[in-house]
Backbone as a ProteinNet text record, in pm:
[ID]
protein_1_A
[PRIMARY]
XXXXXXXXXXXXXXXXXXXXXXXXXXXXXXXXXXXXXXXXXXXXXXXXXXXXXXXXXXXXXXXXXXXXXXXXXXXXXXXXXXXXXXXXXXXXXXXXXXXXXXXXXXXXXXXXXXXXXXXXXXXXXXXXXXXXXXXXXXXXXXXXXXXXXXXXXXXXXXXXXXXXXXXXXXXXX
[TERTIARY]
-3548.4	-3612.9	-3699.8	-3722.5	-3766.3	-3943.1	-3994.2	-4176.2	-4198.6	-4142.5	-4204.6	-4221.9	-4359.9	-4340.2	-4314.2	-4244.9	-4194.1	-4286.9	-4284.6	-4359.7	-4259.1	-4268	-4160.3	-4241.7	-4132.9	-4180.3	-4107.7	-4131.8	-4057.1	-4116.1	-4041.3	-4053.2	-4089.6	-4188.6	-4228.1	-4189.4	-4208.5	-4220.2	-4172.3	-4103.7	-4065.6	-3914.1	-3851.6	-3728.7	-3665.6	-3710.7	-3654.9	-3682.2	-3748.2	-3774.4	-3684.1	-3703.9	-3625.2	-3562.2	-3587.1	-3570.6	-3623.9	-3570.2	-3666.6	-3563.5	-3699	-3654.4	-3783.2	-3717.3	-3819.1	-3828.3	-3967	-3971.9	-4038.9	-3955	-4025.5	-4133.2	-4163.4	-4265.8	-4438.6	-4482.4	-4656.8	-4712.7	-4705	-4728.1	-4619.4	-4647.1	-4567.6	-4608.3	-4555.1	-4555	-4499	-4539.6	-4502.2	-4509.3	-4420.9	-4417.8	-4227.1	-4264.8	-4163.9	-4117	-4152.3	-4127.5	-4034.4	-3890.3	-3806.3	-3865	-3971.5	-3992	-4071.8	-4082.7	-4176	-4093.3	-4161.6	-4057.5	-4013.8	-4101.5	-4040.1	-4023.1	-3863.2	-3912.5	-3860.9	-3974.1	-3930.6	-3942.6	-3849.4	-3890.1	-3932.9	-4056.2	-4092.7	-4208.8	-4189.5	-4296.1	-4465.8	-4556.8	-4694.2	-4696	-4579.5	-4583.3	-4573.4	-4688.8	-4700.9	-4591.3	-4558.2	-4472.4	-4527.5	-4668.5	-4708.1	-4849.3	-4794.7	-4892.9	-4970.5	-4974.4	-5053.6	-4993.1	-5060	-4991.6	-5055.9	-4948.3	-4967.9	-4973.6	-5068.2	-5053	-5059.1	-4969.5	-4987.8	-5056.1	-5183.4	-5252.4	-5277.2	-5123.1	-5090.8	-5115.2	-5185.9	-5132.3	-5222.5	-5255.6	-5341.8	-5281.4	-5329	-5287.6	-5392.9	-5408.1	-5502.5	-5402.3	-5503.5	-5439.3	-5520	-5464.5	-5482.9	-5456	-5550.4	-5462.3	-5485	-5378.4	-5341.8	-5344.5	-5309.1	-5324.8	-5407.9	-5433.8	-5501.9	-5390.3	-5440.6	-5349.5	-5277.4	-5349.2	-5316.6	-5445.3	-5407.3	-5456.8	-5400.5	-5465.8	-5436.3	-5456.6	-5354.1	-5359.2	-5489.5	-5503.8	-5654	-5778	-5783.8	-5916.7	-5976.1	-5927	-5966.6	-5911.5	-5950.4	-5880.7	-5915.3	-5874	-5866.4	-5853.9	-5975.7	-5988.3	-5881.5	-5843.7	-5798.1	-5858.3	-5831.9	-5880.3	-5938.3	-5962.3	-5992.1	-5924.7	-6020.2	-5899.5	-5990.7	-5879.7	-5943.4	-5823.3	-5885.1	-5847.2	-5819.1	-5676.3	-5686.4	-5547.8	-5556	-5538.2	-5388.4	-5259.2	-5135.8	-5116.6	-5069	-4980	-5050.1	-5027.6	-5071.3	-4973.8	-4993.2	-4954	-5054.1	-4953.6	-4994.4	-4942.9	-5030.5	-4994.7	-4997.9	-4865.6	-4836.8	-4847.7	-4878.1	-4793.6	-4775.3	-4612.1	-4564.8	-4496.8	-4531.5	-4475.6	-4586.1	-4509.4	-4574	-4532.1	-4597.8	-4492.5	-4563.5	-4499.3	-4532.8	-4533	-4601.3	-4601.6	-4644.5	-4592	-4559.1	-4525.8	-4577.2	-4466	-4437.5	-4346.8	-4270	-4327.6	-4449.5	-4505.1	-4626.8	-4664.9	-4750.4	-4662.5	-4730.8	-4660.3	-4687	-4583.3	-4573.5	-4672	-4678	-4789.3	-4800.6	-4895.7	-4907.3	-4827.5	-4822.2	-4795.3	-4912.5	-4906.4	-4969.2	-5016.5	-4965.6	-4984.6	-4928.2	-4899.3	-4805.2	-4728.3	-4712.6	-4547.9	-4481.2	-4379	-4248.7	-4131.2	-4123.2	-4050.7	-3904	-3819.1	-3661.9	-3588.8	-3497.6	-3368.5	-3334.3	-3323.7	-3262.1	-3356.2	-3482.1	-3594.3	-3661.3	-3628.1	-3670.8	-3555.1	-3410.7	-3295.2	-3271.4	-3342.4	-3347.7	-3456.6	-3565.5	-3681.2	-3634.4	-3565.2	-3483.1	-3403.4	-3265.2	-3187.7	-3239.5	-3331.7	-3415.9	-3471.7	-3552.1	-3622.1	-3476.8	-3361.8	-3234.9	-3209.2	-3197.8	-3123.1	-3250.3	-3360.1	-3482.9	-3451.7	-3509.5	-3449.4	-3338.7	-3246.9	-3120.9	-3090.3	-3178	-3129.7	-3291.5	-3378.7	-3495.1	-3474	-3333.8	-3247.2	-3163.2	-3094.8	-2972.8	-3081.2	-3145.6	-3232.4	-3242.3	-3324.6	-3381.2	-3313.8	-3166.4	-3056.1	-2997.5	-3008.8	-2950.1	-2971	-3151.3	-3297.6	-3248.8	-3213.8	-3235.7	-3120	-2990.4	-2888.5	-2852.2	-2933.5	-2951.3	-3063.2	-3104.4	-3162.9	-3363.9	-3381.2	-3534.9	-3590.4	-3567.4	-3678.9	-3779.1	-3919.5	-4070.1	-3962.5	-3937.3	-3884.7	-3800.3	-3696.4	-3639.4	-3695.4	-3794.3	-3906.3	-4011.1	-4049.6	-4117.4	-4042.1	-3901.3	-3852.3	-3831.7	-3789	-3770.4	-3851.4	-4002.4	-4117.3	-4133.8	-4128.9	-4131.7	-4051.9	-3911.6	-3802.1	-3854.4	-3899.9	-3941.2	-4085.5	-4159.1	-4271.7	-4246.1	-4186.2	-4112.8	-4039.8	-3929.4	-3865.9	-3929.9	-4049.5	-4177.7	-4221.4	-4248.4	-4375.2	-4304.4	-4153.9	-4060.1	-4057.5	-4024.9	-4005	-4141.5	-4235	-4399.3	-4398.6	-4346.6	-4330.1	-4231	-4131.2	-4011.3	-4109.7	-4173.5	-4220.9	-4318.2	-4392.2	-4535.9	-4457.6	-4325.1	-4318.1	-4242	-4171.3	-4103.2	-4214.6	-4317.7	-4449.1	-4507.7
4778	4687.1	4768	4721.3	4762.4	4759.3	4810.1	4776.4	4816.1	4878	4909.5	4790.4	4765.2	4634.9	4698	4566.7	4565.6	4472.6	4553.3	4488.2	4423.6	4308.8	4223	4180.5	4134.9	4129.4	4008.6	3941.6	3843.7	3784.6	3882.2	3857.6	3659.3	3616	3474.8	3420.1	3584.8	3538	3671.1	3663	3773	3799.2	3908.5	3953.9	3948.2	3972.8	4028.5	3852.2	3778.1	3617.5	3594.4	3590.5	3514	3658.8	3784.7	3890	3925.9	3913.5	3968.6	4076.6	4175.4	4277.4	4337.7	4427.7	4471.5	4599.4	4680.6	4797.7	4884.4	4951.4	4967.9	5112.9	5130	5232.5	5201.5	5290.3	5230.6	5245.8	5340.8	5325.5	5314.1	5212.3	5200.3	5213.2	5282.9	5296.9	5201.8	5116.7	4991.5	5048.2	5039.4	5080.4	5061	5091.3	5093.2	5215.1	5366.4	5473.8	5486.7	5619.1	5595.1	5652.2	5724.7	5802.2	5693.9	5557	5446.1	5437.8	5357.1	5357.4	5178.3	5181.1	5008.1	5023.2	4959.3	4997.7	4893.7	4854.3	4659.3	4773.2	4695.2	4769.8	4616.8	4616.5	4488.4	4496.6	4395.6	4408.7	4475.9	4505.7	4518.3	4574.8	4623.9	4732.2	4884.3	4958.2	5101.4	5197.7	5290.1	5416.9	5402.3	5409.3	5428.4	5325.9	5185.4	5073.5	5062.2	5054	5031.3	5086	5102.3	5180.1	5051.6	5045.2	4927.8	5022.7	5041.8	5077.7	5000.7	4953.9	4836	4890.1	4756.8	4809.8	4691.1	4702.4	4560.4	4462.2	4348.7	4227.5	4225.1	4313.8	4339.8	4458.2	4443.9	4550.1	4638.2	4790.7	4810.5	4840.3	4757.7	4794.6	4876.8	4971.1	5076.3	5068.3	5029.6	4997.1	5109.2	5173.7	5279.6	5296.4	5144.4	5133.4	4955.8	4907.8	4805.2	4737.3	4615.9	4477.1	4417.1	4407	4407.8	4293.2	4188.2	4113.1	4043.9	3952.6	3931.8	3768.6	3665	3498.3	3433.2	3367.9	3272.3	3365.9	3499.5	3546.3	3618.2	3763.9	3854.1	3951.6	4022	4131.7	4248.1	4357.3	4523.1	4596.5	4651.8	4801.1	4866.5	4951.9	5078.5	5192	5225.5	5309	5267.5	5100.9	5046.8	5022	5038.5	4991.3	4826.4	4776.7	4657	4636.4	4578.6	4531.4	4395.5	4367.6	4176	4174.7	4041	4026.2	3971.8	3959.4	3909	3755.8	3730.3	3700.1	3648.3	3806.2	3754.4	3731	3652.3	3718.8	3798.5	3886.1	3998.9	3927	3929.9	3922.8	4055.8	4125.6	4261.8	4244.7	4314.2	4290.5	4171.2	4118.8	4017.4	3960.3	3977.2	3947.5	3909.1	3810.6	3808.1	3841.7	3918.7	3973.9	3861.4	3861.2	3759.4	3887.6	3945	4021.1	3943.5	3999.8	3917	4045.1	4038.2	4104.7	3942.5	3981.7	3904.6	3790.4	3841	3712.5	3653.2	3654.2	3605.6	3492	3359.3	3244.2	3268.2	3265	3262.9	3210.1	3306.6	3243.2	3117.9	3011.1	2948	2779.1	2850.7	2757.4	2682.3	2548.7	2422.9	2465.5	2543.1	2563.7	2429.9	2312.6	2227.8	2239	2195.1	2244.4	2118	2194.3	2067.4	2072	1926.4	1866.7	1897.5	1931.2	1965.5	1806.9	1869.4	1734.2	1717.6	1759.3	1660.6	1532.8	1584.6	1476.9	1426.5	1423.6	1348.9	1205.9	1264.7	1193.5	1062.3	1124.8	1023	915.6	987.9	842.3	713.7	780.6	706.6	607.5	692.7	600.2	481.3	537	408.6	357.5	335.5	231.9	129.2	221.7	119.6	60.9	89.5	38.9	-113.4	-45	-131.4	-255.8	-250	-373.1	-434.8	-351.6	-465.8	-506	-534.9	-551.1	-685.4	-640.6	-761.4	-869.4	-809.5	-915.3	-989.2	-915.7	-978	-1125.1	-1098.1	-1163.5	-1292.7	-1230	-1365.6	-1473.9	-1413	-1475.6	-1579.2	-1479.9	-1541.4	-1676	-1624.5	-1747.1	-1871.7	-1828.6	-1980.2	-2010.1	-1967.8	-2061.4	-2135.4	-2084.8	-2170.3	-2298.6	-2310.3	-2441.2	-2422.7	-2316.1	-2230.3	-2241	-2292.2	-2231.1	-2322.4	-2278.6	-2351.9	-2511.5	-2540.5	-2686.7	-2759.5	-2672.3	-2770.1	-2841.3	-2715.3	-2800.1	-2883.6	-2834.2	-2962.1	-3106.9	-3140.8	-3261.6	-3254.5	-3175.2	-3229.5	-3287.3	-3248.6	-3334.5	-3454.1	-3428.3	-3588.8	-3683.7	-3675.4	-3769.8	-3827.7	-3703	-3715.6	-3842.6	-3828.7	-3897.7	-4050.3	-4050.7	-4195.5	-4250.4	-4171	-4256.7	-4288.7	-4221.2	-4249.3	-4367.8	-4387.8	-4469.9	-4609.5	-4560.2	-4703.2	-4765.9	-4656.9	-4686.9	-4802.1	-4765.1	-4824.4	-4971.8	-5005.3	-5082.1	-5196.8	-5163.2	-5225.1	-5252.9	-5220.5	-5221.6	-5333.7	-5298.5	-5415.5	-5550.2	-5537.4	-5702	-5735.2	-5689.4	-5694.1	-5778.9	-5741.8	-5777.8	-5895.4
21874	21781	21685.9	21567.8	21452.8	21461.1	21446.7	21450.9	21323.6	21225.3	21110	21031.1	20949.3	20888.5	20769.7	20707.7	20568.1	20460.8	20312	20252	20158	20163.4	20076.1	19961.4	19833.9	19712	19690.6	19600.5	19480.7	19375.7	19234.1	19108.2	19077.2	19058.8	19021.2	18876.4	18777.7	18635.7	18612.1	18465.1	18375.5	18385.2	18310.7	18321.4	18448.5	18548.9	18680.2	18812.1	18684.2	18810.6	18895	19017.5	19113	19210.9	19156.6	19271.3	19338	19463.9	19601	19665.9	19741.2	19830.7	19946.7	19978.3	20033.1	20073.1	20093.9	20094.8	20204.1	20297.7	20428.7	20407.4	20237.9	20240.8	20253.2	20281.1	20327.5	20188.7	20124.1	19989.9	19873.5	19754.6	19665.6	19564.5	19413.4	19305.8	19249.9	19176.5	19068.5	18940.5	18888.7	18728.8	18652.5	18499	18432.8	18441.8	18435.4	18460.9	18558.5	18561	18628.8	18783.4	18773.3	18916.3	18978.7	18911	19055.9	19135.5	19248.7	19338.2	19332.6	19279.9	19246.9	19056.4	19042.2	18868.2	18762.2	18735.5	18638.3	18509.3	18411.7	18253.7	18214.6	18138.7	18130.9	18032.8	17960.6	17849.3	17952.8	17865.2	17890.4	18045	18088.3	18194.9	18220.2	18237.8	18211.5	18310.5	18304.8	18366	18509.9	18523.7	18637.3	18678.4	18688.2	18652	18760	18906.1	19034.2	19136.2	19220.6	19332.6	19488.5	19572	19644.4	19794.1	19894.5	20023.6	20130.4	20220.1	20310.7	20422.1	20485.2	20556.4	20677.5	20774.8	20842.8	20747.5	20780.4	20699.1	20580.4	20511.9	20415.7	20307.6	20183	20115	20009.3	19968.7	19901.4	19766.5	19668.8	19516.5	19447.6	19424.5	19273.2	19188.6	19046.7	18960.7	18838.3	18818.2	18732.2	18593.9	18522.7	18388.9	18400.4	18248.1	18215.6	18247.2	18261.8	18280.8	18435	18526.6	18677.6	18721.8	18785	18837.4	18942.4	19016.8	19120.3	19092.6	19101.4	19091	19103.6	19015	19043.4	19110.1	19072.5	19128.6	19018.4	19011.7	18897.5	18854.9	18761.6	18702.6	18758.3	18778.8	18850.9	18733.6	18702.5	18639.1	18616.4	18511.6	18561.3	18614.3	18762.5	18803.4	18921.2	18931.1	19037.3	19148.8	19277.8	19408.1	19496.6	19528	19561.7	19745.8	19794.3	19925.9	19935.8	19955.5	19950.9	20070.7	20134.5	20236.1	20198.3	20234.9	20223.1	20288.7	20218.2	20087.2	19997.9	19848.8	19715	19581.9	19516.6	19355.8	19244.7	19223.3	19132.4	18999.2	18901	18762.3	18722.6	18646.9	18609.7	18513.2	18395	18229.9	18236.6	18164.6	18137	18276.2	18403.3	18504.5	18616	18697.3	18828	18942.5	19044.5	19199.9	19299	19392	19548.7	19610.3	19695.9	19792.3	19919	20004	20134.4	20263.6	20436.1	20506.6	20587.1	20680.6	20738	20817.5	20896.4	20962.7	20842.2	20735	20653.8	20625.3	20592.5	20505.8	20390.1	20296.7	20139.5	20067.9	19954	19867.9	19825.4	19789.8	19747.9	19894.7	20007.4	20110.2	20106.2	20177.9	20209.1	20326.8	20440.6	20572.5	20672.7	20632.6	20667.3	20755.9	20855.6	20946.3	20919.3	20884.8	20835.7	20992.1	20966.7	21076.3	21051.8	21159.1	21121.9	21086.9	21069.1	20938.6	21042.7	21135.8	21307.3	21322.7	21327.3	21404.1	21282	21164	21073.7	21018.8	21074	21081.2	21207.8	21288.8	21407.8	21362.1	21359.1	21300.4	21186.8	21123.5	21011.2	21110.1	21198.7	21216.1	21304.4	21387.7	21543.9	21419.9	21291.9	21242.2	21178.3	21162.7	21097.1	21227.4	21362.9	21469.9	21504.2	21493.2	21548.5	21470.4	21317.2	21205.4	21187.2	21217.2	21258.4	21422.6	21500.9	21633.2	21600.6	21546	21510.2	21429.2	21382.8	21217.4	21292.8	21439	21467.5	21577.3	21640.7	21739	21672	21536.7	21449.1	21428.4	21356.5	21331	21467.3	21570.6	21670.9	21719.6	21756.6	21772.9	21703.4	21516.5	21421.2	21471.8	21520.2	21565.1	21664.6	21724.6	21924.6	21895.2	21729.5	21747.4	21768	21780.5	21798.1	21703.3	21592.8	21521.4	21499.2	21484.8	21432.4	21402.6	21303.8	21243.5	21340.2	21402.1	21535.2	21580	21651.4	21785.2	21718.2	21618.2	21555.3	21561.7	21486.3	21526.3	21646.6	21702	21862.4	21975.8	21899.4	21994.4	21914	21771.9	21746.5	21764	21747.2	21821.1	21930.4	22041.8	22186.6	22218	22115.1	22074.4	22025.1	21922.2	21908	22015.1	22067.9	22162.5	22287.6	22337.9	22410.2	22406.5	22233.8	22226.5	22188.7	22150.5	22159.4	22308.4	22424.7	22525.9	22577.3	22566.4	22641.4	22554.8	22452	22361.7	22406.3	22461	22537.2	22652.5	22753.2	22868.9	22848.5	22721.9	22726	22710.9	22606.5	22551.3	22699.5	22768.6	22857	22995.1	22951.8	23064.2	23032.8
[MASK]
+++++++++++++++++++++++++++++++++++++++++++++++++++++++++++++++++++++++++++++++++++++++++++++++++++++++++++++++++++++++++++++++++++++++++++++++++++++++++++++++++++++++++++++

């Protein structure tokens, strides 16, 4: 089994959106220059733009030229190193990276645990089985003569022919 962690990437924004990989080095060179070791050609991205060292689930950024930030927080010097914890987005130049390793949840997660399409499929079908077995009952009930209005006439019939009966009895007396 493998123990080396991997630092995974995926392009958010720019030329290269929607590519992911990953890189089992501890330190990485980000740049347009052909000797990075990661290499976007991309507007407002320098030869040798930040340098990324993974440090378990954390990463330290160096940032080499102007224009390197990190999502909804702040901007990094050139020349500055900053420590931020995984999973971030990097705004590069004209681009954004997801950096990620394997047990971190993705940027911009809810932290949510989502229920599987098995057991979200069953709740569905028992509320269809439940409503039609409560539809078929109902149905059943109003035809055997049950319902509220039956028994309503049926005690009053019962009531008249009562009170006819005691009526027969008195004149009868």
């Amino acid at each position: 089994m493998d123990d080396a962690v991997s630092l995974r990437f995926e392009v958010r924004s720019g030329h290269y959106c929607g590519l992911t990989g990953k890189t089992d080095l501890q330190k990485c060179l980000i740049g347009s220059g052909f000797d990075a070791d990661l290499v976007f050609v991309e507007q407002g991205l320098a030869p040798h733009h930040l340098r990324v060292t993974l440090l378990g689930k954390s990463i330290e950024l160096e940032a080499l030229a102007p224009g390197l930030s990190i999502e909804g927080n702040r901007n990094i010097a050139a020349g500055q190193s900053v420590v931020v914890p995984l999973p971030v987005v990097l705004l590069v130049g004209e681009m954004s990276i997801a950096l990620s390793v394997q047990d971190a949840e993705p940027p911009g997660s809810t932290g949510i645990p989502r229920l599987p399409i098995g057991v979200l499929a069953m709740v569905i079908i028992s509320s269809l089985g439940i409503g039609a077995l409560s539809g078929t009952i109902s149905y059943l009930g109003n035809a055997s003569g049950s319902s509220p209005n039956s028994l309503r006439a049926e005690v009053a019939s019962r009531t008249i022919s009562h009170r006819a009966d005691n009526e027969l009895t008195e004149a009868a007396a």
